[in-house]
Short mmCIF file of the C-alpha atoms (twelve columns), coordinates in Angstrom:
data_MODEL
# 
_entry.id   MODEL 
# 
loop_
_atom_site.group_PDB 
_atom_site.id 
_atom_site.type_symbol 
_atom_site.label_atom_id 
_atom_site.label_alt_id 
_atom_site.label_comp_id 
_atom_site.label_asym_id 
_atom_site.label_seq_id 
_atom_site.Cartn_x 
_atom_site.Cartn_y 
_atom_site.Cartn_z 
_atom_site.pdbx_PDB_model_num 
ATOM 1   C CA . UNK A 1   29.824  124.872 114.382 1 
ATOM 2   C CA . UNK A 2   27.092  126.183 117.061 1 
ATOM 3   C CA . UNK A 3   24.899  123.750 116.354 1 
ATOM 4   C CA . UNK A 4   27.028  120.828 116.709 1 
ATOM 5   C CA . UNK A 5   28.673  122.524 119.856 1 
ATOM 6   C CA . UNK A 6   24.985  122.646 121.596 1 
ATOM 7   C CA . UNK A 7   24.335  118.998 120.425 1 
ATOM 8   C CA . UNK A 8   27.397  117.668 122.114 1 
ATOM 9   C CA . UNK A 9   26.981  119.732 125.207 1 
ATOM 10  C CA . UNK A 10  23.465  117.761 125.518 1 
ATOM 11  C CA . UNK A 11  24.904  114.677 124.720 1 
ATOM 12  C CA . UNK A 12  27.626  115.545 127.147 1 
ATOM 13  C CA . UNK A 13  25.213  116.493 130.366 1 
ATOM 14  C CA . UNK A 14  23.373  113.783 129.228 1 
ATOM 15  C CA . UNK A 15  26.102  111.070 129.758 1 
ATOM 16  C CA . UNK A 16  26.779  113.075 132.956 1 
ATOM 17  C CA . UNK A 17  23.466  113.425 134.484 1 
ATOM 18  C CA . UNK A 18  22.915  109.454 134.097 1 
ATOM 19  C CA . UNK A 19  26.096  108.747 135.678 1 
ATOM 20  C CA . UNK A 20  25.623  111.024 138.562 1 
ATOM 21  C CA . UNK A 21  22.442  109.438 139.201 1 
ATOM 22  C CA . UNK A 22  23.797  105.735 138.496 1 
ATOM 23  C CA . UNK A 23  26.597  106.868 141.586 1 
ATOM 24  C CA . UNK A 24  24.240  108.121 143.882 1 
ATOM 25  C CA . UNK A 25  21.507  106.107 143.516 1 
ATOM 26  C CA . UNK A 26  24.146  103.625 144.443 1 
ATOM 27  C CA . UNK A 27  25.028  105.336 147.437 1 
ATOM 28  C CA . UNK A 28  21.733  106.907 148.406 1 
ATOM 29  C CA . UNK A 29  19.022  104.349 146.572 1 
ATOM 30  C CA . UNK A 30  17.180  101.656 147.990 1 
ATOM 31  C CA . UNK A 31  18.309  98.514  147.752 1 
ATOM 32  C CA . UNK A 32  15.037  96.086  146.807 1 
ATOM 33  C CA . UNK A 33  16.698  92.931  147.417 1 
ATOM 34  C CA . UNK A 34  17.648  94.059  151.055 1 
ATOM 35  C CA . UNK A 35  13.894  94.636  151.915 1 
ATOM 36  C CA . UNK A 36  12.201  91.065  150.760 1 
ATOM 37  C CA . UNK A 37  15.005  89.370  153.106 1 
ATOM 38  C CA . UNK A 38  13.671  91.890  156.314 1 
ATOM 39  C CA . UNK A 39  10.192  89.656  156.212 1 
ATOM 40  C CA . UNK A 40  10.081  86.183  155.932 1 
ATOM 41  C CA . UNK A 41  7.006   85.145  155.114 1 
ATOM 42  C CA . UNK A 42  5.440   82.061  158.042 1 
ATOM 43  C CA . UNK A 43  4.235   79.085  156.694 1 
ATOM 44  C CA . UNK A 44  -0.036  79.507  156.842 1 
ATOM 45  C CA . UNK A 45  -0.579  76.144  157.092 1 
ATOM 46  C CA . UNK A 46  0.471   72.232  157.185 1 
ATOM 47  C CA . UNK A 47  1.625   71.140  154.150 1 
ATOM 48  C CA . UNK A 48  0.386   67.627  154.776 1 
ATOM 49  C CA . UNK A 49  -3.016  68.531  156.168 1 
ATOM 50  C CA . UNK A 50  -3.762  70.720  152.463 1 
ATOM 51  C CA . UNK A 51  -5.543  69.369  149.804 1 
ATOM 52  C CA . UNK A 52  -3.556  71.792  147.221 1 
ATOM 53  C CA . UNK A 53  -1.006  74.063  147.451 1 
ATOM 54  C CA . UNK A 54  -0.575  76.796  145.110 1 
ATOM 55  C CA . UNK A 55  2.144   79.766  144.696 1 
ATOM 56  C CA . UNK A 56  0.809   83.286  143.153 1 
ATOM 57  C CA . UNK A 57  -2.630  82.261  142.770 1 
ATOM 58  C CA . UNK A 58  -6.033  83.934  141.836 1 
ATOM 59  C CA . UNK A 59  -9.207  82.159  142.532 1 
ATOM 60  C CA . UNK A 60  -13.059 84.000  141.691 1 
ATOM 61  C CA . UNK A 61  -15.831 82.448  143.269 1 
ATOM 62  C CA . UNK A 62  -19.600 83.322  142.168 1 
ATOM 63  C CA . UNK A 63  -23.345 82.379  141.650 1 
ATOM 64  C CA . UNK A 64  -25.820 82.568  139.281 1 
ATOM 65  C CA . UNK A 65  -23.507 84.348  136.662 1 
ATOM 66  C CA . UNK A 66  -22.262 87.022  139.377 1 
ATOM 67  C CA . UNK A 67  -18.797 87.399  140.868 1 
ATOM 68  C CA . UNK A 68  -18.920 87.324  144.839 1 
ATOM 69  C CA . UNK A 69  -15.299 87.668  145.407 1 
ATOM 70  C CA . UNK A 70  -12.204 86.963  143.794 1 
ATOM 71  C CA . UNK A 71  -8.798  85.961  145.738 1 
ATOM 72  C CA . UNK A 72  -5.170  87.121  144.845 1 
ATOM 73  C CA . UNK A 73  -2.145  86.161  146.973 1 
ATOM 74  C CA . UNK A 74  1.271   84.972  146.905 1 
ATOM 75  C CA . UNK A 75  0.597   81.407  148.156 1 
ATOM 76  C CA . UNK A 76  -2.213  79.638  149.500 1 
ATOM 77  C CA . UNK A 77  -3.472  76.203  150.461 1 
ATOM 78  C CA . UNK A 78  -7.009  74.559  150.172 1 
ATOM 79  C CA . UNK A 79  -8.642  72.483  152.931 1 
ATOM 80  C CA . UNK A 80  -11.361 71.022  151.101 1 
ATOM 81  C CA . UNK A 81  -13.236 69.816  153.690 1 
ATOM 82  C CA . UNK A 82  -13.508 72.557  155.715 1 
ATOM 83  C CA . UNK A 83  -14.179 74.629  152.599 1 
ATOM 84  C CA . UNK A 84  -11.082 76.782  153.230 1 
ATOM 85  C CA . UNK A 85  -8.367  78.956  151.265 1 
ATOM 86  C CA . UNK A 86  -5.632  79.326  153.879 1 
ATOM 87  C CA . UNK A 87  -3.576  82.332  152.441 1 
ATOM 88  C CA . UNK A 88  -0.399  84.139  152.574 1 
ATOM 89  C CA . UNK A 89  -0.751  87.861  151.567 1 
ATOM 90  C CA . UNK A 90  -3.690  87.532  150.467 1 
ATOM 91  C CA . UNK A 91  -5.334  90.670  148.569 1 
ATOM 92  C CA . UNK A 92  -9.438  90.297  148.198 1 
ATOM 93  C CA . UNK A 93  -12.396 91.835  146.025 1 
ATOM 94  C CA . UNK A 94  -16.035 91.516  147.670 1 
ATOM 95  C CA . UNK A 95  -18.884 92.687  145.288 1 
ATOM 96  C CA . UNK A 96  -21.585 93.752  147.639 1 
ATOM 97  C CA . UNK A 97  -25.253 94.290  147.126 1 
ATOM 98  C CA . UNK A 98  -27.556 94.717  144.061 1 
ATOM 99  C CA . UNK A 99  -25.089 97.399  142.324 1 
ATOM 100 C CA . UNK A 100 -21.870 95.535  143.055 1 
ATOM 101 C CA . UNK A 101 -20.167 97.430  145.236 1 
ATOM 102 C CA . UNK A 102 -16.528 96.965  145.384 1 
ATOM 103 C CA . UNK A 103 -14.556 96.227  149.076 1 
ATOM 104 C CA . UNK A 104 -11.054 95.800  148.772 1 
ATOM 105 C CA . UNK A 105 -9.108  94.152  151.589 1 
ATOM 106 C CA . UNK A 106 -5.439  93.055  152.147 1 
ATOM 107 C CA . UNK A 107 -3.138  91.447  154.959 1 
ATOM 108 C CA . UNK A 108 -0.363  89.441  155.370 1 
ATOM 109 C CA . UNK A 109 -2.679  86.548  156.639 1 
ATOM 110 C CA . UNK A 110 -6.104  85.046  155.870 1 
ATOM 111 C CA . UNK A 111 -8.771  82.598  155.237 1 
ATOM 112 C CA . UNK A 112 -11.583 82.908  152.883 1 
ATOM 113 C CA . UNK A 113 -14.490 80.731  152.817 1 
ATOM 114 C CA . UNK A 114 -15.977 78.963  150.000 1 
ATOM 115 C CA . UNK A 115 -18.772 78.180  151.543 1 
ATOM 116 C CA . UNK A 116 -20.132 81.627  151.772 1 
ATOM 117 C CA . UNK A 117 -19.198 83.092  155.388 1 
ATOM 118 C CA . UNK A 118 -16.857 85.072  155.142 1 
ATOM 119 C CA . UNK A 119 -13.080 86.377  155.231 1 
ATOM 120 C CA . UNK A 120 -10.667 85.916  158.257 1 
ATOM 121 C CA . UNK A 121 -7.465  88.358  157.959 1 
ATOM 122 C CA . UNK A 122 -4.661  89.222  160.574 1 
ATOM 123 C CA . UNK A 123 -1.710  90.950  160.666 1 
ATOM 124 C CA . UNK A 124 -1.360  94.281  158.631 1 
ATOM 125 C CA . UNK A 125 -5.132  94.388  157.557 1 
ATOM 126 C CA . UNK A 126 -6.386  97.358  155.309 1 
ATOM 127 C CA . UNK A 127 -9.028  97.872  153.411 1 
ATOM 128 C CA . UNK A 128 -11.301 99.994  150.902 1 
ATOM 129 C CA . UNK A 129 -14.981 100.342 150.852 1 
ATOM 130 C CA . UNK A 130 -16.081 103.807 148.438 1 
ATOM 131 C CA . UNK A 131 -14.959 106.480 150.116 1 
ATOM 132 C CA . UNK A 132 -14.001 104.591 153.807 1 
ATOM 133 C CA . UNK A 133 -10.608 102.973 154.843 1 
ATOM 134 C CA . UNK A 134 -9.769  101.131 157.499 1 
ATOM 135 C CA . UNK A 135 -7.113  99.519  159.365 1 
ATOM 136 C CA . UNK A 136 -6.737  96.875  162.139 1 
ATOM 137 C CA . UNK A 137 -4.651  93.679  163.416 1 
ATOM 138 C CA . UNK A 138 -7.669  91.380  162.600 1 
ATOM 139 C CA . UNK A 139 -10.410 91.579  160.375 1 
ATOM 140 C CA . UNK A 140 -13.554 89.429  160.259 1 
ATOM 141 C CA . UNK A 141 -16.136 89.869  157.292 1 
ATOM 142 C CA . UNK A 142 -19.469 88.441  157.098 1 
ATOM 143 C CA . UNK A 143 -20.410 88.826  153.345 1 
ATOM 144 C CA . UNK A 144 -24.470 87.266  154.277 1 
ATOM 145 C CA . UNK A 145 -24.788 89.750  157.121 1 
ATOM 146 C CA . UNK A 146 -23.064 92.633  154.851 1 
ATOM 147 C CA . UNK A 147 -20.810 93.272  158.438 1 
ATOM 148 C CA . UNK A 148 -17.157 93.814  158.886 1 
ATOM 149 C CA . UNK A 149 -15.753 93.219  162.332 1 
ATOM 150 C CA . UNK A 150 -12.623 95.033  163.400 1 
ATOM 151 C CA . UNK A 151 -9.934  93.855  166.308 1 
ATOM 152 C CA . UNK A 152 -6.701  95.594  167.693 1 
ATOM 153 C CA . UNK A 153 -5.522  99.005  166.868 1 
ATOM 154 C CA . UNK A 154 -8.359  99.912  164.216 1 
ATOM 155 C CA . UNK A 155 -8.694  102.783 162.136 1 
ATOM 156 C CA . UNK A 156 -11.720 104.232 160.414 1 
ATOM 157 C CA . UNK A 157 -11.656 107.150 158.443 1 
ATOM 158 C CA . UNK A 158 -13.792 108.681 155.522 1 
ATOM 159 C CA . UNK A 159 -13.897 112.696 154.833 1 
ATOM 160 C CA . UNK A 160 -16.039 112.727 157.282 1 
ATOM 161 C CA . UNK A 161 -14.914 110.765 160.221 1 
ATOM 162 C CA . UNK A 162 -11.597 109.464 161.433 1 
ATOM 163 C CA . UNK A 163 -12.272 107.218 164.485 1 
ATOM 164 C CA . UNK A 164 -9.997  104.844 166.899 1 
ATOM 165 C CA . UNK A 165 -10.566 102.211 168.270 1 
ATOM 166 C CA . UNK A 166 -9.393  98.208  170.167 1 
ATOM 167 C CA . UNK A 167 -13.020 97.390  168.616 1 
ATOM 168 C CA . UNK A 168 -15.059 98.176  165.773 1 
ATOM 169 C CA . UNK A 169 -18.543 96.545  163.768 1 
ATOM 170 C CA . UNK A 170 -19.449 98.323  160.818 1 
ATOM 171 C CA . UNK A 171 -22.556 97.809  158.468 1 
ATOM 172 C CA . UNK A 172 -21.750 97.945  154.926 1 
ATOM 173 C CA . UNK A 173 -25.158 98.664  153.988 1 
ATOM 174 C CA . UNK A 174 -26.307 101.371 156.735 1 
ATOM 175 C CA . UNK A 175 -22.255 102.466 156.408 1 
ATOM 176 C CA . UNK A 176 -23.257 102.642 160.473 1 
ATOM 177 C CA . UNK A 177 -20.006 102.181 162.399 1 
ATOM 178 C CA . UNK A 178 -20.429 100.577 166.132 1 
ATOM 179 C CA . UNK A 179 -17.409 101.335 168.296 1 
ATOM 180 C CA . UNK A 180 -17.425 98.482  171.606 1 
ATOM 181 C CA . UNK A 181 -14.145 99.488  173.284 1 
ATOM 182 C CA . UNK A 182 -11.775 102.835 174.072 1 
ATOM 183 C CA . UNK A 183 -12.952 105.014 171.134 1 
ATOM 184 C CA . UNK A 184 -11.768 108.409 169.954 1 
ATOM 185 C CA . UNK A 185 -13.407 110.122 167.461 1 
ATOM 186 C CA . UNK A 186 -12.996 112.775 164.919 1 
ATOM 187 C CA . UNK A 187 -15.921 114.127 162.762 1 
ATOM 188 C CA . UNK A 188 -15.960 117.250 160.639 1 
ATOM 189 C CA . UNK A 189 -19.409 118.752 161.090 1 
ATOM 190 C CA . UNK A 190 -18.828 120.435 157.354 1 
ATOM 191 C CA . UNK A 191 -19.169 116.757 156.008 1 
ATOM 192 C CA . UNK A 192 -21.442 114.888 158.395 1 
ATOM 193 C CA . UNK A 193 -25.332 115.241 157.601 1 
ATOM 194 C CA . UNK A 194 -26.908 115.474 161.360 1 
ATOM 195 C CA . UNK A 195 -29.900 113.478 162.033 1 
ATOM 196 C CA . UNK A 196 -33.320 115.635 161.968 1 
# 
């Protein structure tokens, strides 16, 4: 009789651990639903000025056999004429340089290029280069030049530096950061190899 006693006081908290957490994740949970309706997503462009429209869309552009970028986002329109994806959360993967390097950038707004120069994104931008993240209102990369340009409440930050700034350039290649307006800097001297 033990046995079965300690298998049906499992089974027992077991039944009343799930519904404790069914009744307060009721009361205490998040409710997903509630969240999408908070942000409504603005159309990114005019419908009848688009050459396609697409919903939850991935596009890779490339040359000679290599990748150069590839596009993810929840919507997006083409203008072919101008060349231009016009997208809506869009989520993008530059491959930089000789050994590919990876830069990973996301916003709730953006164009892309197709015609080689560059990304445009606003509103909520972040991104991901090696080590070095970043954040800003506006973002403004120039694949050809290897240069990201950074407007409105930026952020910069790597082990070894954490700057702010209403301005930013930085050099992809050099990983040389240029700071034009109101900058405050943090840099661990532990981390940082000074100049000879």
């Amino acid at each position: 009789m033990g046995r079965i006693g300690l298998v049906l006081s499992l089974i027992l908290s077991l039944v009343l651990g799930v519904c404790a957490g069914t009744l307060l994740g009721k009361k205490y949970g998040t409710f997903p639903h509630m969240a999408r309706g908070a942000v409504e997503s603005p159309l990114v462009a005019d419908k009848n000025k688009s050459d396609i429209s697409a919903e939850e869309i991935e596009l890779i552009q490339g040359t000679g056999g290599d990748i150069e970028w590839i596009l993810r986002a929840g919507s997006a329109d083409y203008d072919q004429e101008k060349g231009l994806v016009i997208a809506d959360k869009p989520r993008v993967t530059y491959y930089l340089g000789r050994d590919r390097k990876e830069v990973f950038v996301s916003a709730l707004h953006g164009e892309v290029s197709q015609k080689g120069e560059g990304l445009k994104l606003w509103d909520h931008v972040e991104g991901l280069y090696g080590d070095m993240g970043l954040k800003a209102d506006r973002l403004d990369f120039k694949p050809k030049d290897n240069l990201l340009f950074l407007e409105g409440n930026v952020k910069v930050q790597s082990p070894a530096v954490y700057i702010t700034s209403d301005r930013v350039k930085v050099d992809l290649v050099t990983r040389e950061i240029m700071i034009e307006d109101g900058m405050e800097a943090l840099i661990s001297p532990d981390m940082v190899v000074m100049p000879q």
